[in-house]
N, C-alpha and C positions, 0 to 999 in steps of 0.2 A: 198434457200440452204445456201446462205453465212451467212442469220440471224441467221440458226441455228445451222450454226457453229461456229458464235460469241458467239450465246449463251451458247454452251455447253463449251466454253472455259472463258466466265465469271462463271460459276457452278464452272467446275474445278479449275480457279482461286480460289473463295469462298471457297471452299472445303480444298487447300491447307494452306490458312490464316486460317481458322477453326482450323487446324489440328495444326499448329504452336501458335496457342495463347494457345489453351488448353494442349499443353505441356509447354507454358513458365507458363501458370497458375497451372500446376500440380508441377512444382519447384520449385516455390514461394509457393505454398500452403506447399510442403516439407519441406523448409528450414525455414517458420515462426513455423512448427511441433518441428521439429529439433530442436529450437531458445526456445521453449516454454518446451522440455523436460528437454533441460540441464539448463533450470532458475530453474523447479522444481527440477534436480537433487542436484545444486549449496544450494536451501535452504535445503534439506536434510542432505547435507554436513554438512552445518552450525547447524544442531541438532545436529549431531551426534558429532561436535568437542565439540559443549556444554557440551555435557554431559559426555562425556570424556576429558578432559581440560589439555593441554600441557604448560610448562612452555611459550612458544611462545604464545598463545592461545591469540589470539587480533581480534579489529575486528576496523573497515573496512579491507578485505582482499581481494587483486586483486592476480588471478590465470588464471592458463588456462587448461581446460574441456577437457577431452578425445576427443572429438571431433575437435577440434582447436578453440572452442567459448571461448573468452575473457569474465570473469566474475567477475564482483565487489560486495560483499557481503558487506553487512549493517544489523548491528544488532542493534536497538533501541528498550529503556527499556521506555516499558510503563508510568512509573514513571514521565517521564522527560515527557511526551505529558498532553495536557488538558484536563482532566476529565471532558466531558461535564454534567456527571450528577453530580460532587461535588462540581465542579466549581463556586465560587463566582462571582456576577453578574459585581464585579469590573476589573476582572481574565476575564470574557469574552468577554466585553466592549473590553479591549484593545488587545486582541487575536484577537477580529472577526475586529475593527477600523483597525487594524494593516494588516490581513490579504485580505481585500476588496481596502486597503488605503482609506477609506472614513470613517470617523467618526460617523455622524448621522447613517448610515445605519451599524456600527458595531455596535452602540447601540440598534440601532433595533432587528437585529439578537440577538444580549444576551437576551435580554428581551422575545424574540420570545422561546429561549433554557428553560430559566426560567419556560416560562409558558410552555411547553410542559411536566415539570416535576412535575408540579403543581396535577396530576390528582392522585396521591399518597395521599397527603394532603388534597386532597377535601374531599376523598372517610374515611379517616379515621375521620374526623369529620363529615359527615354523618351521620344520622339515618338511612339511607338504607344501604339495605345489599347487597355489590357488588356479582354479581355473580363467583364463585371459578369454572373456567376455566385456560385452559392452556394459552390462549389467551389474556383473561382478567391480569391474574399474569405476564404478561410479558408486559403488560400496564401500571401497576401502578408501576412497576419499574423505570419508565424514560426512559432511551434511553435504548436498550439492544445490540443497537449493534450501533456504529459509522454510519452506512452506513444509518439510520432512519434520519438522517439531514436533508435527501431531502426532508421531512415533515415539515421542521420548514420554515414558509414564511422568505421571502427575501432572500435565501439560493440559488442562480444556480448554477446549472450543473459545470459549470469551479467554481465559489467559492468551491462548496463540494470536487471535484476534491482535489482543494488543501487542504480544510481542514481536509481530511481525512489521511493526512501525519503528521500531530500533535495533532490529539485528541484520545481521549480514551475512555472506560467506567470504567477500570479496576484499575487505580490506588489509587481512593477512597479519591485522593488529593487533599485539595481547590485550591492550586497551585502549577504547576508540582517542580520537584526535579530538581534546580539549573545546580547541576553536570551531572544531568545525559540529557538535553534539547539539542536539538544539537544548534547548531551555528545561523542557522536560525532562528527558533523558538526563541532563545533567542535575534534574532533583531526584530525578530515582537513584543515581547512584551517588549521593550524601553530597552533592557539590552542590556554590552556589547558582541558580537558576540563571542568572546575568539577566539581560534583556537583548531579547532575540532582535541579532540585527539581520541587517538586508544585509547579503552575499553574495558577490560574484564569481561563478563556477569558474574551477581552474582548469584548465587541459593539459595534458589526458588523466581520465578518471571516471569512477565508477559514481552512479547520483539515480536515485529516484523523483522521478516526478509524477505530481500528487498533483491533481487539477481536480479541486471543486467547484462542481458546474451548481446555480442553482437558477431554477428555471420560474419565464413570469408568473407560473402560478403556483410559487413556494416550494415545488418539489427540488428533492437535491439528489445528484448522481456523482460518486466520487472515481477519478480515474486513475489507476499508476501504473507506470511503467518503468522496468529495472533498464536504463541504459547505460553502453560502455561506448566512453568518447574516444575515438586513439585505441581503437581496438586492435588486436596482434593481426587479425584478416586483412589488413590494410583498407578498410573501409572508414568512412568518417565517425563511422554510430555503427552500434550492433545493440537493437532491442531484445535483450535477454527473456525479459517478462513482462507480462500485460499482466492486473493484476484488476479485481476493483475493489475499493478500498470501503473502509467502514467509517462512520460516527463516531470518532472518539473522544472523551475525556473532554474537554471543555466547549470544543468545538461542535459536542453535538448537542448543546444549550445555546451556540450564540454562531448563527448562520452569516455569512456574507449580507451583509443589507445596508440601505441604500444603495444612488443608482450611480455607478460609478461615469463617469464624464469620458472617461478614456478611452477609445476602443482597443479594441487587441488586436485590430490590423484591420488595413482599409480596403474593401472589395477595388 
């Protein structure tokens, strides 16, 4: 009798810890919801200022979100990141050395980028006749999309991570545009860092936008998206990619905080 009244009061125990985890898991799973709406709302925002453009119109912009989520917006112009498929083999040498800190194996990695673009040049000296696929056309391109890296050997997981924050397919540049590199990017590749100023995006062009959301109760949700202004579709924008972005490098020691005054648009 008394076992089975411990036992039923270990059940009920169990039962009530049940019921209390799967509500604190259902407000965590709300608030990263929440955290990840208004990162997609913040890069919206930042469309829609593009292409309506105020004498103010600058970008890094830190605001605060109908919600009370603190958000810092970042608009980087393709131009300034490294076109892995224009990229000169000397241009990714010290991008990739730079960006692994290891020399030999940044050289590796370009070399590796190289030959992955190789498959263009093979097929056009050829006698055979490639087969004209959607699949195949998007082969003999080179990369088609940044995110193909994780094919090129010596490339991990945390390297791609980060090099998917300064390269491109889009800007068609053997190396990227000075002015437009941010700070970072311009100490990986031996330049000086400068000090990152505010920008405003030129039209038409290629730009990612980075919206760090972080929410009232500390969590952070990072958002991006590949867009083209002045696209050849005749449309104003064409969102290329949704991405969501990672904690990098200095930024994932020193979050958005205080409360900014500004909002980021009035209901």
């Amino acid at each position: 009798m008394i076992w089975g009244l411990g036992l039923l009061t270990l059940l009920g125990a169990a039962v009530i810890v049940g019921a209390r985890y799967r509500a604190r898991s259902a407000l965590a799973d709300g608030l990263v919801l929440s955290s990840a709406a208004a990162a997609e709302s913040a890069v919206n925002l930042a469309i829609a200022t593009i292409l309506s453009p105020t004498q103010n119109t600058s970008f890094p912009k830190r605001c605060r979100m109908p919600g009370g989520e603190q958000a810092e917006i970042v608009v980087e112009e393709e131009v300034g990141k490294i076109d892995i498929n224009a990229a000169n083999l000397a241009t990714l040498e010290r991008f990739f050395a730079g960006l692994a800190q290891d020399k030999p194996l940044g050289s590796k990695i370009a070399q590796n980028v190289v030959n992955f673009r190789k498959p263009l040049q093979r097929r056009e000296n050829s006698n055979q006749t490639a087969p004209t696929n959607a699949a195949n056309e998007i082969k003999i391109s080179g990369f088609s999309t940044i995110l193909e890296l994780d094919q090129v050997e010596g490339i991990s997981p945390a390297l791609l991570r980060s090099a998917i924050r300064y390269t491109t397919t889009l800007s068609g540049r053997v190396e990227p545009a000075p002015e437009a590199m941010t700070p970072t990017l311009r100490l990986l590749m031996g330049l000086d860092p400068g000090r990152g100023e505010r920008r405003r995006p030129t039209l038409p062009g290629h730009f990612t936008i980075r919206a760090d959301v972080r929410a009232t109760d500390g969590s952070r949700y990072i958002r991006e998206a590949l867009v083209s202004f002045g696209a050849s579709s005749g449309l104003p924008y064409t969102i290329r990619e949704w991405r969501r972005g990672d904690i990098v490098g200095s930024s994932a020691n020193s979050p958005p905080t205080g409360d900014p005054a500004q909002a980021c648009f009035k209901l």
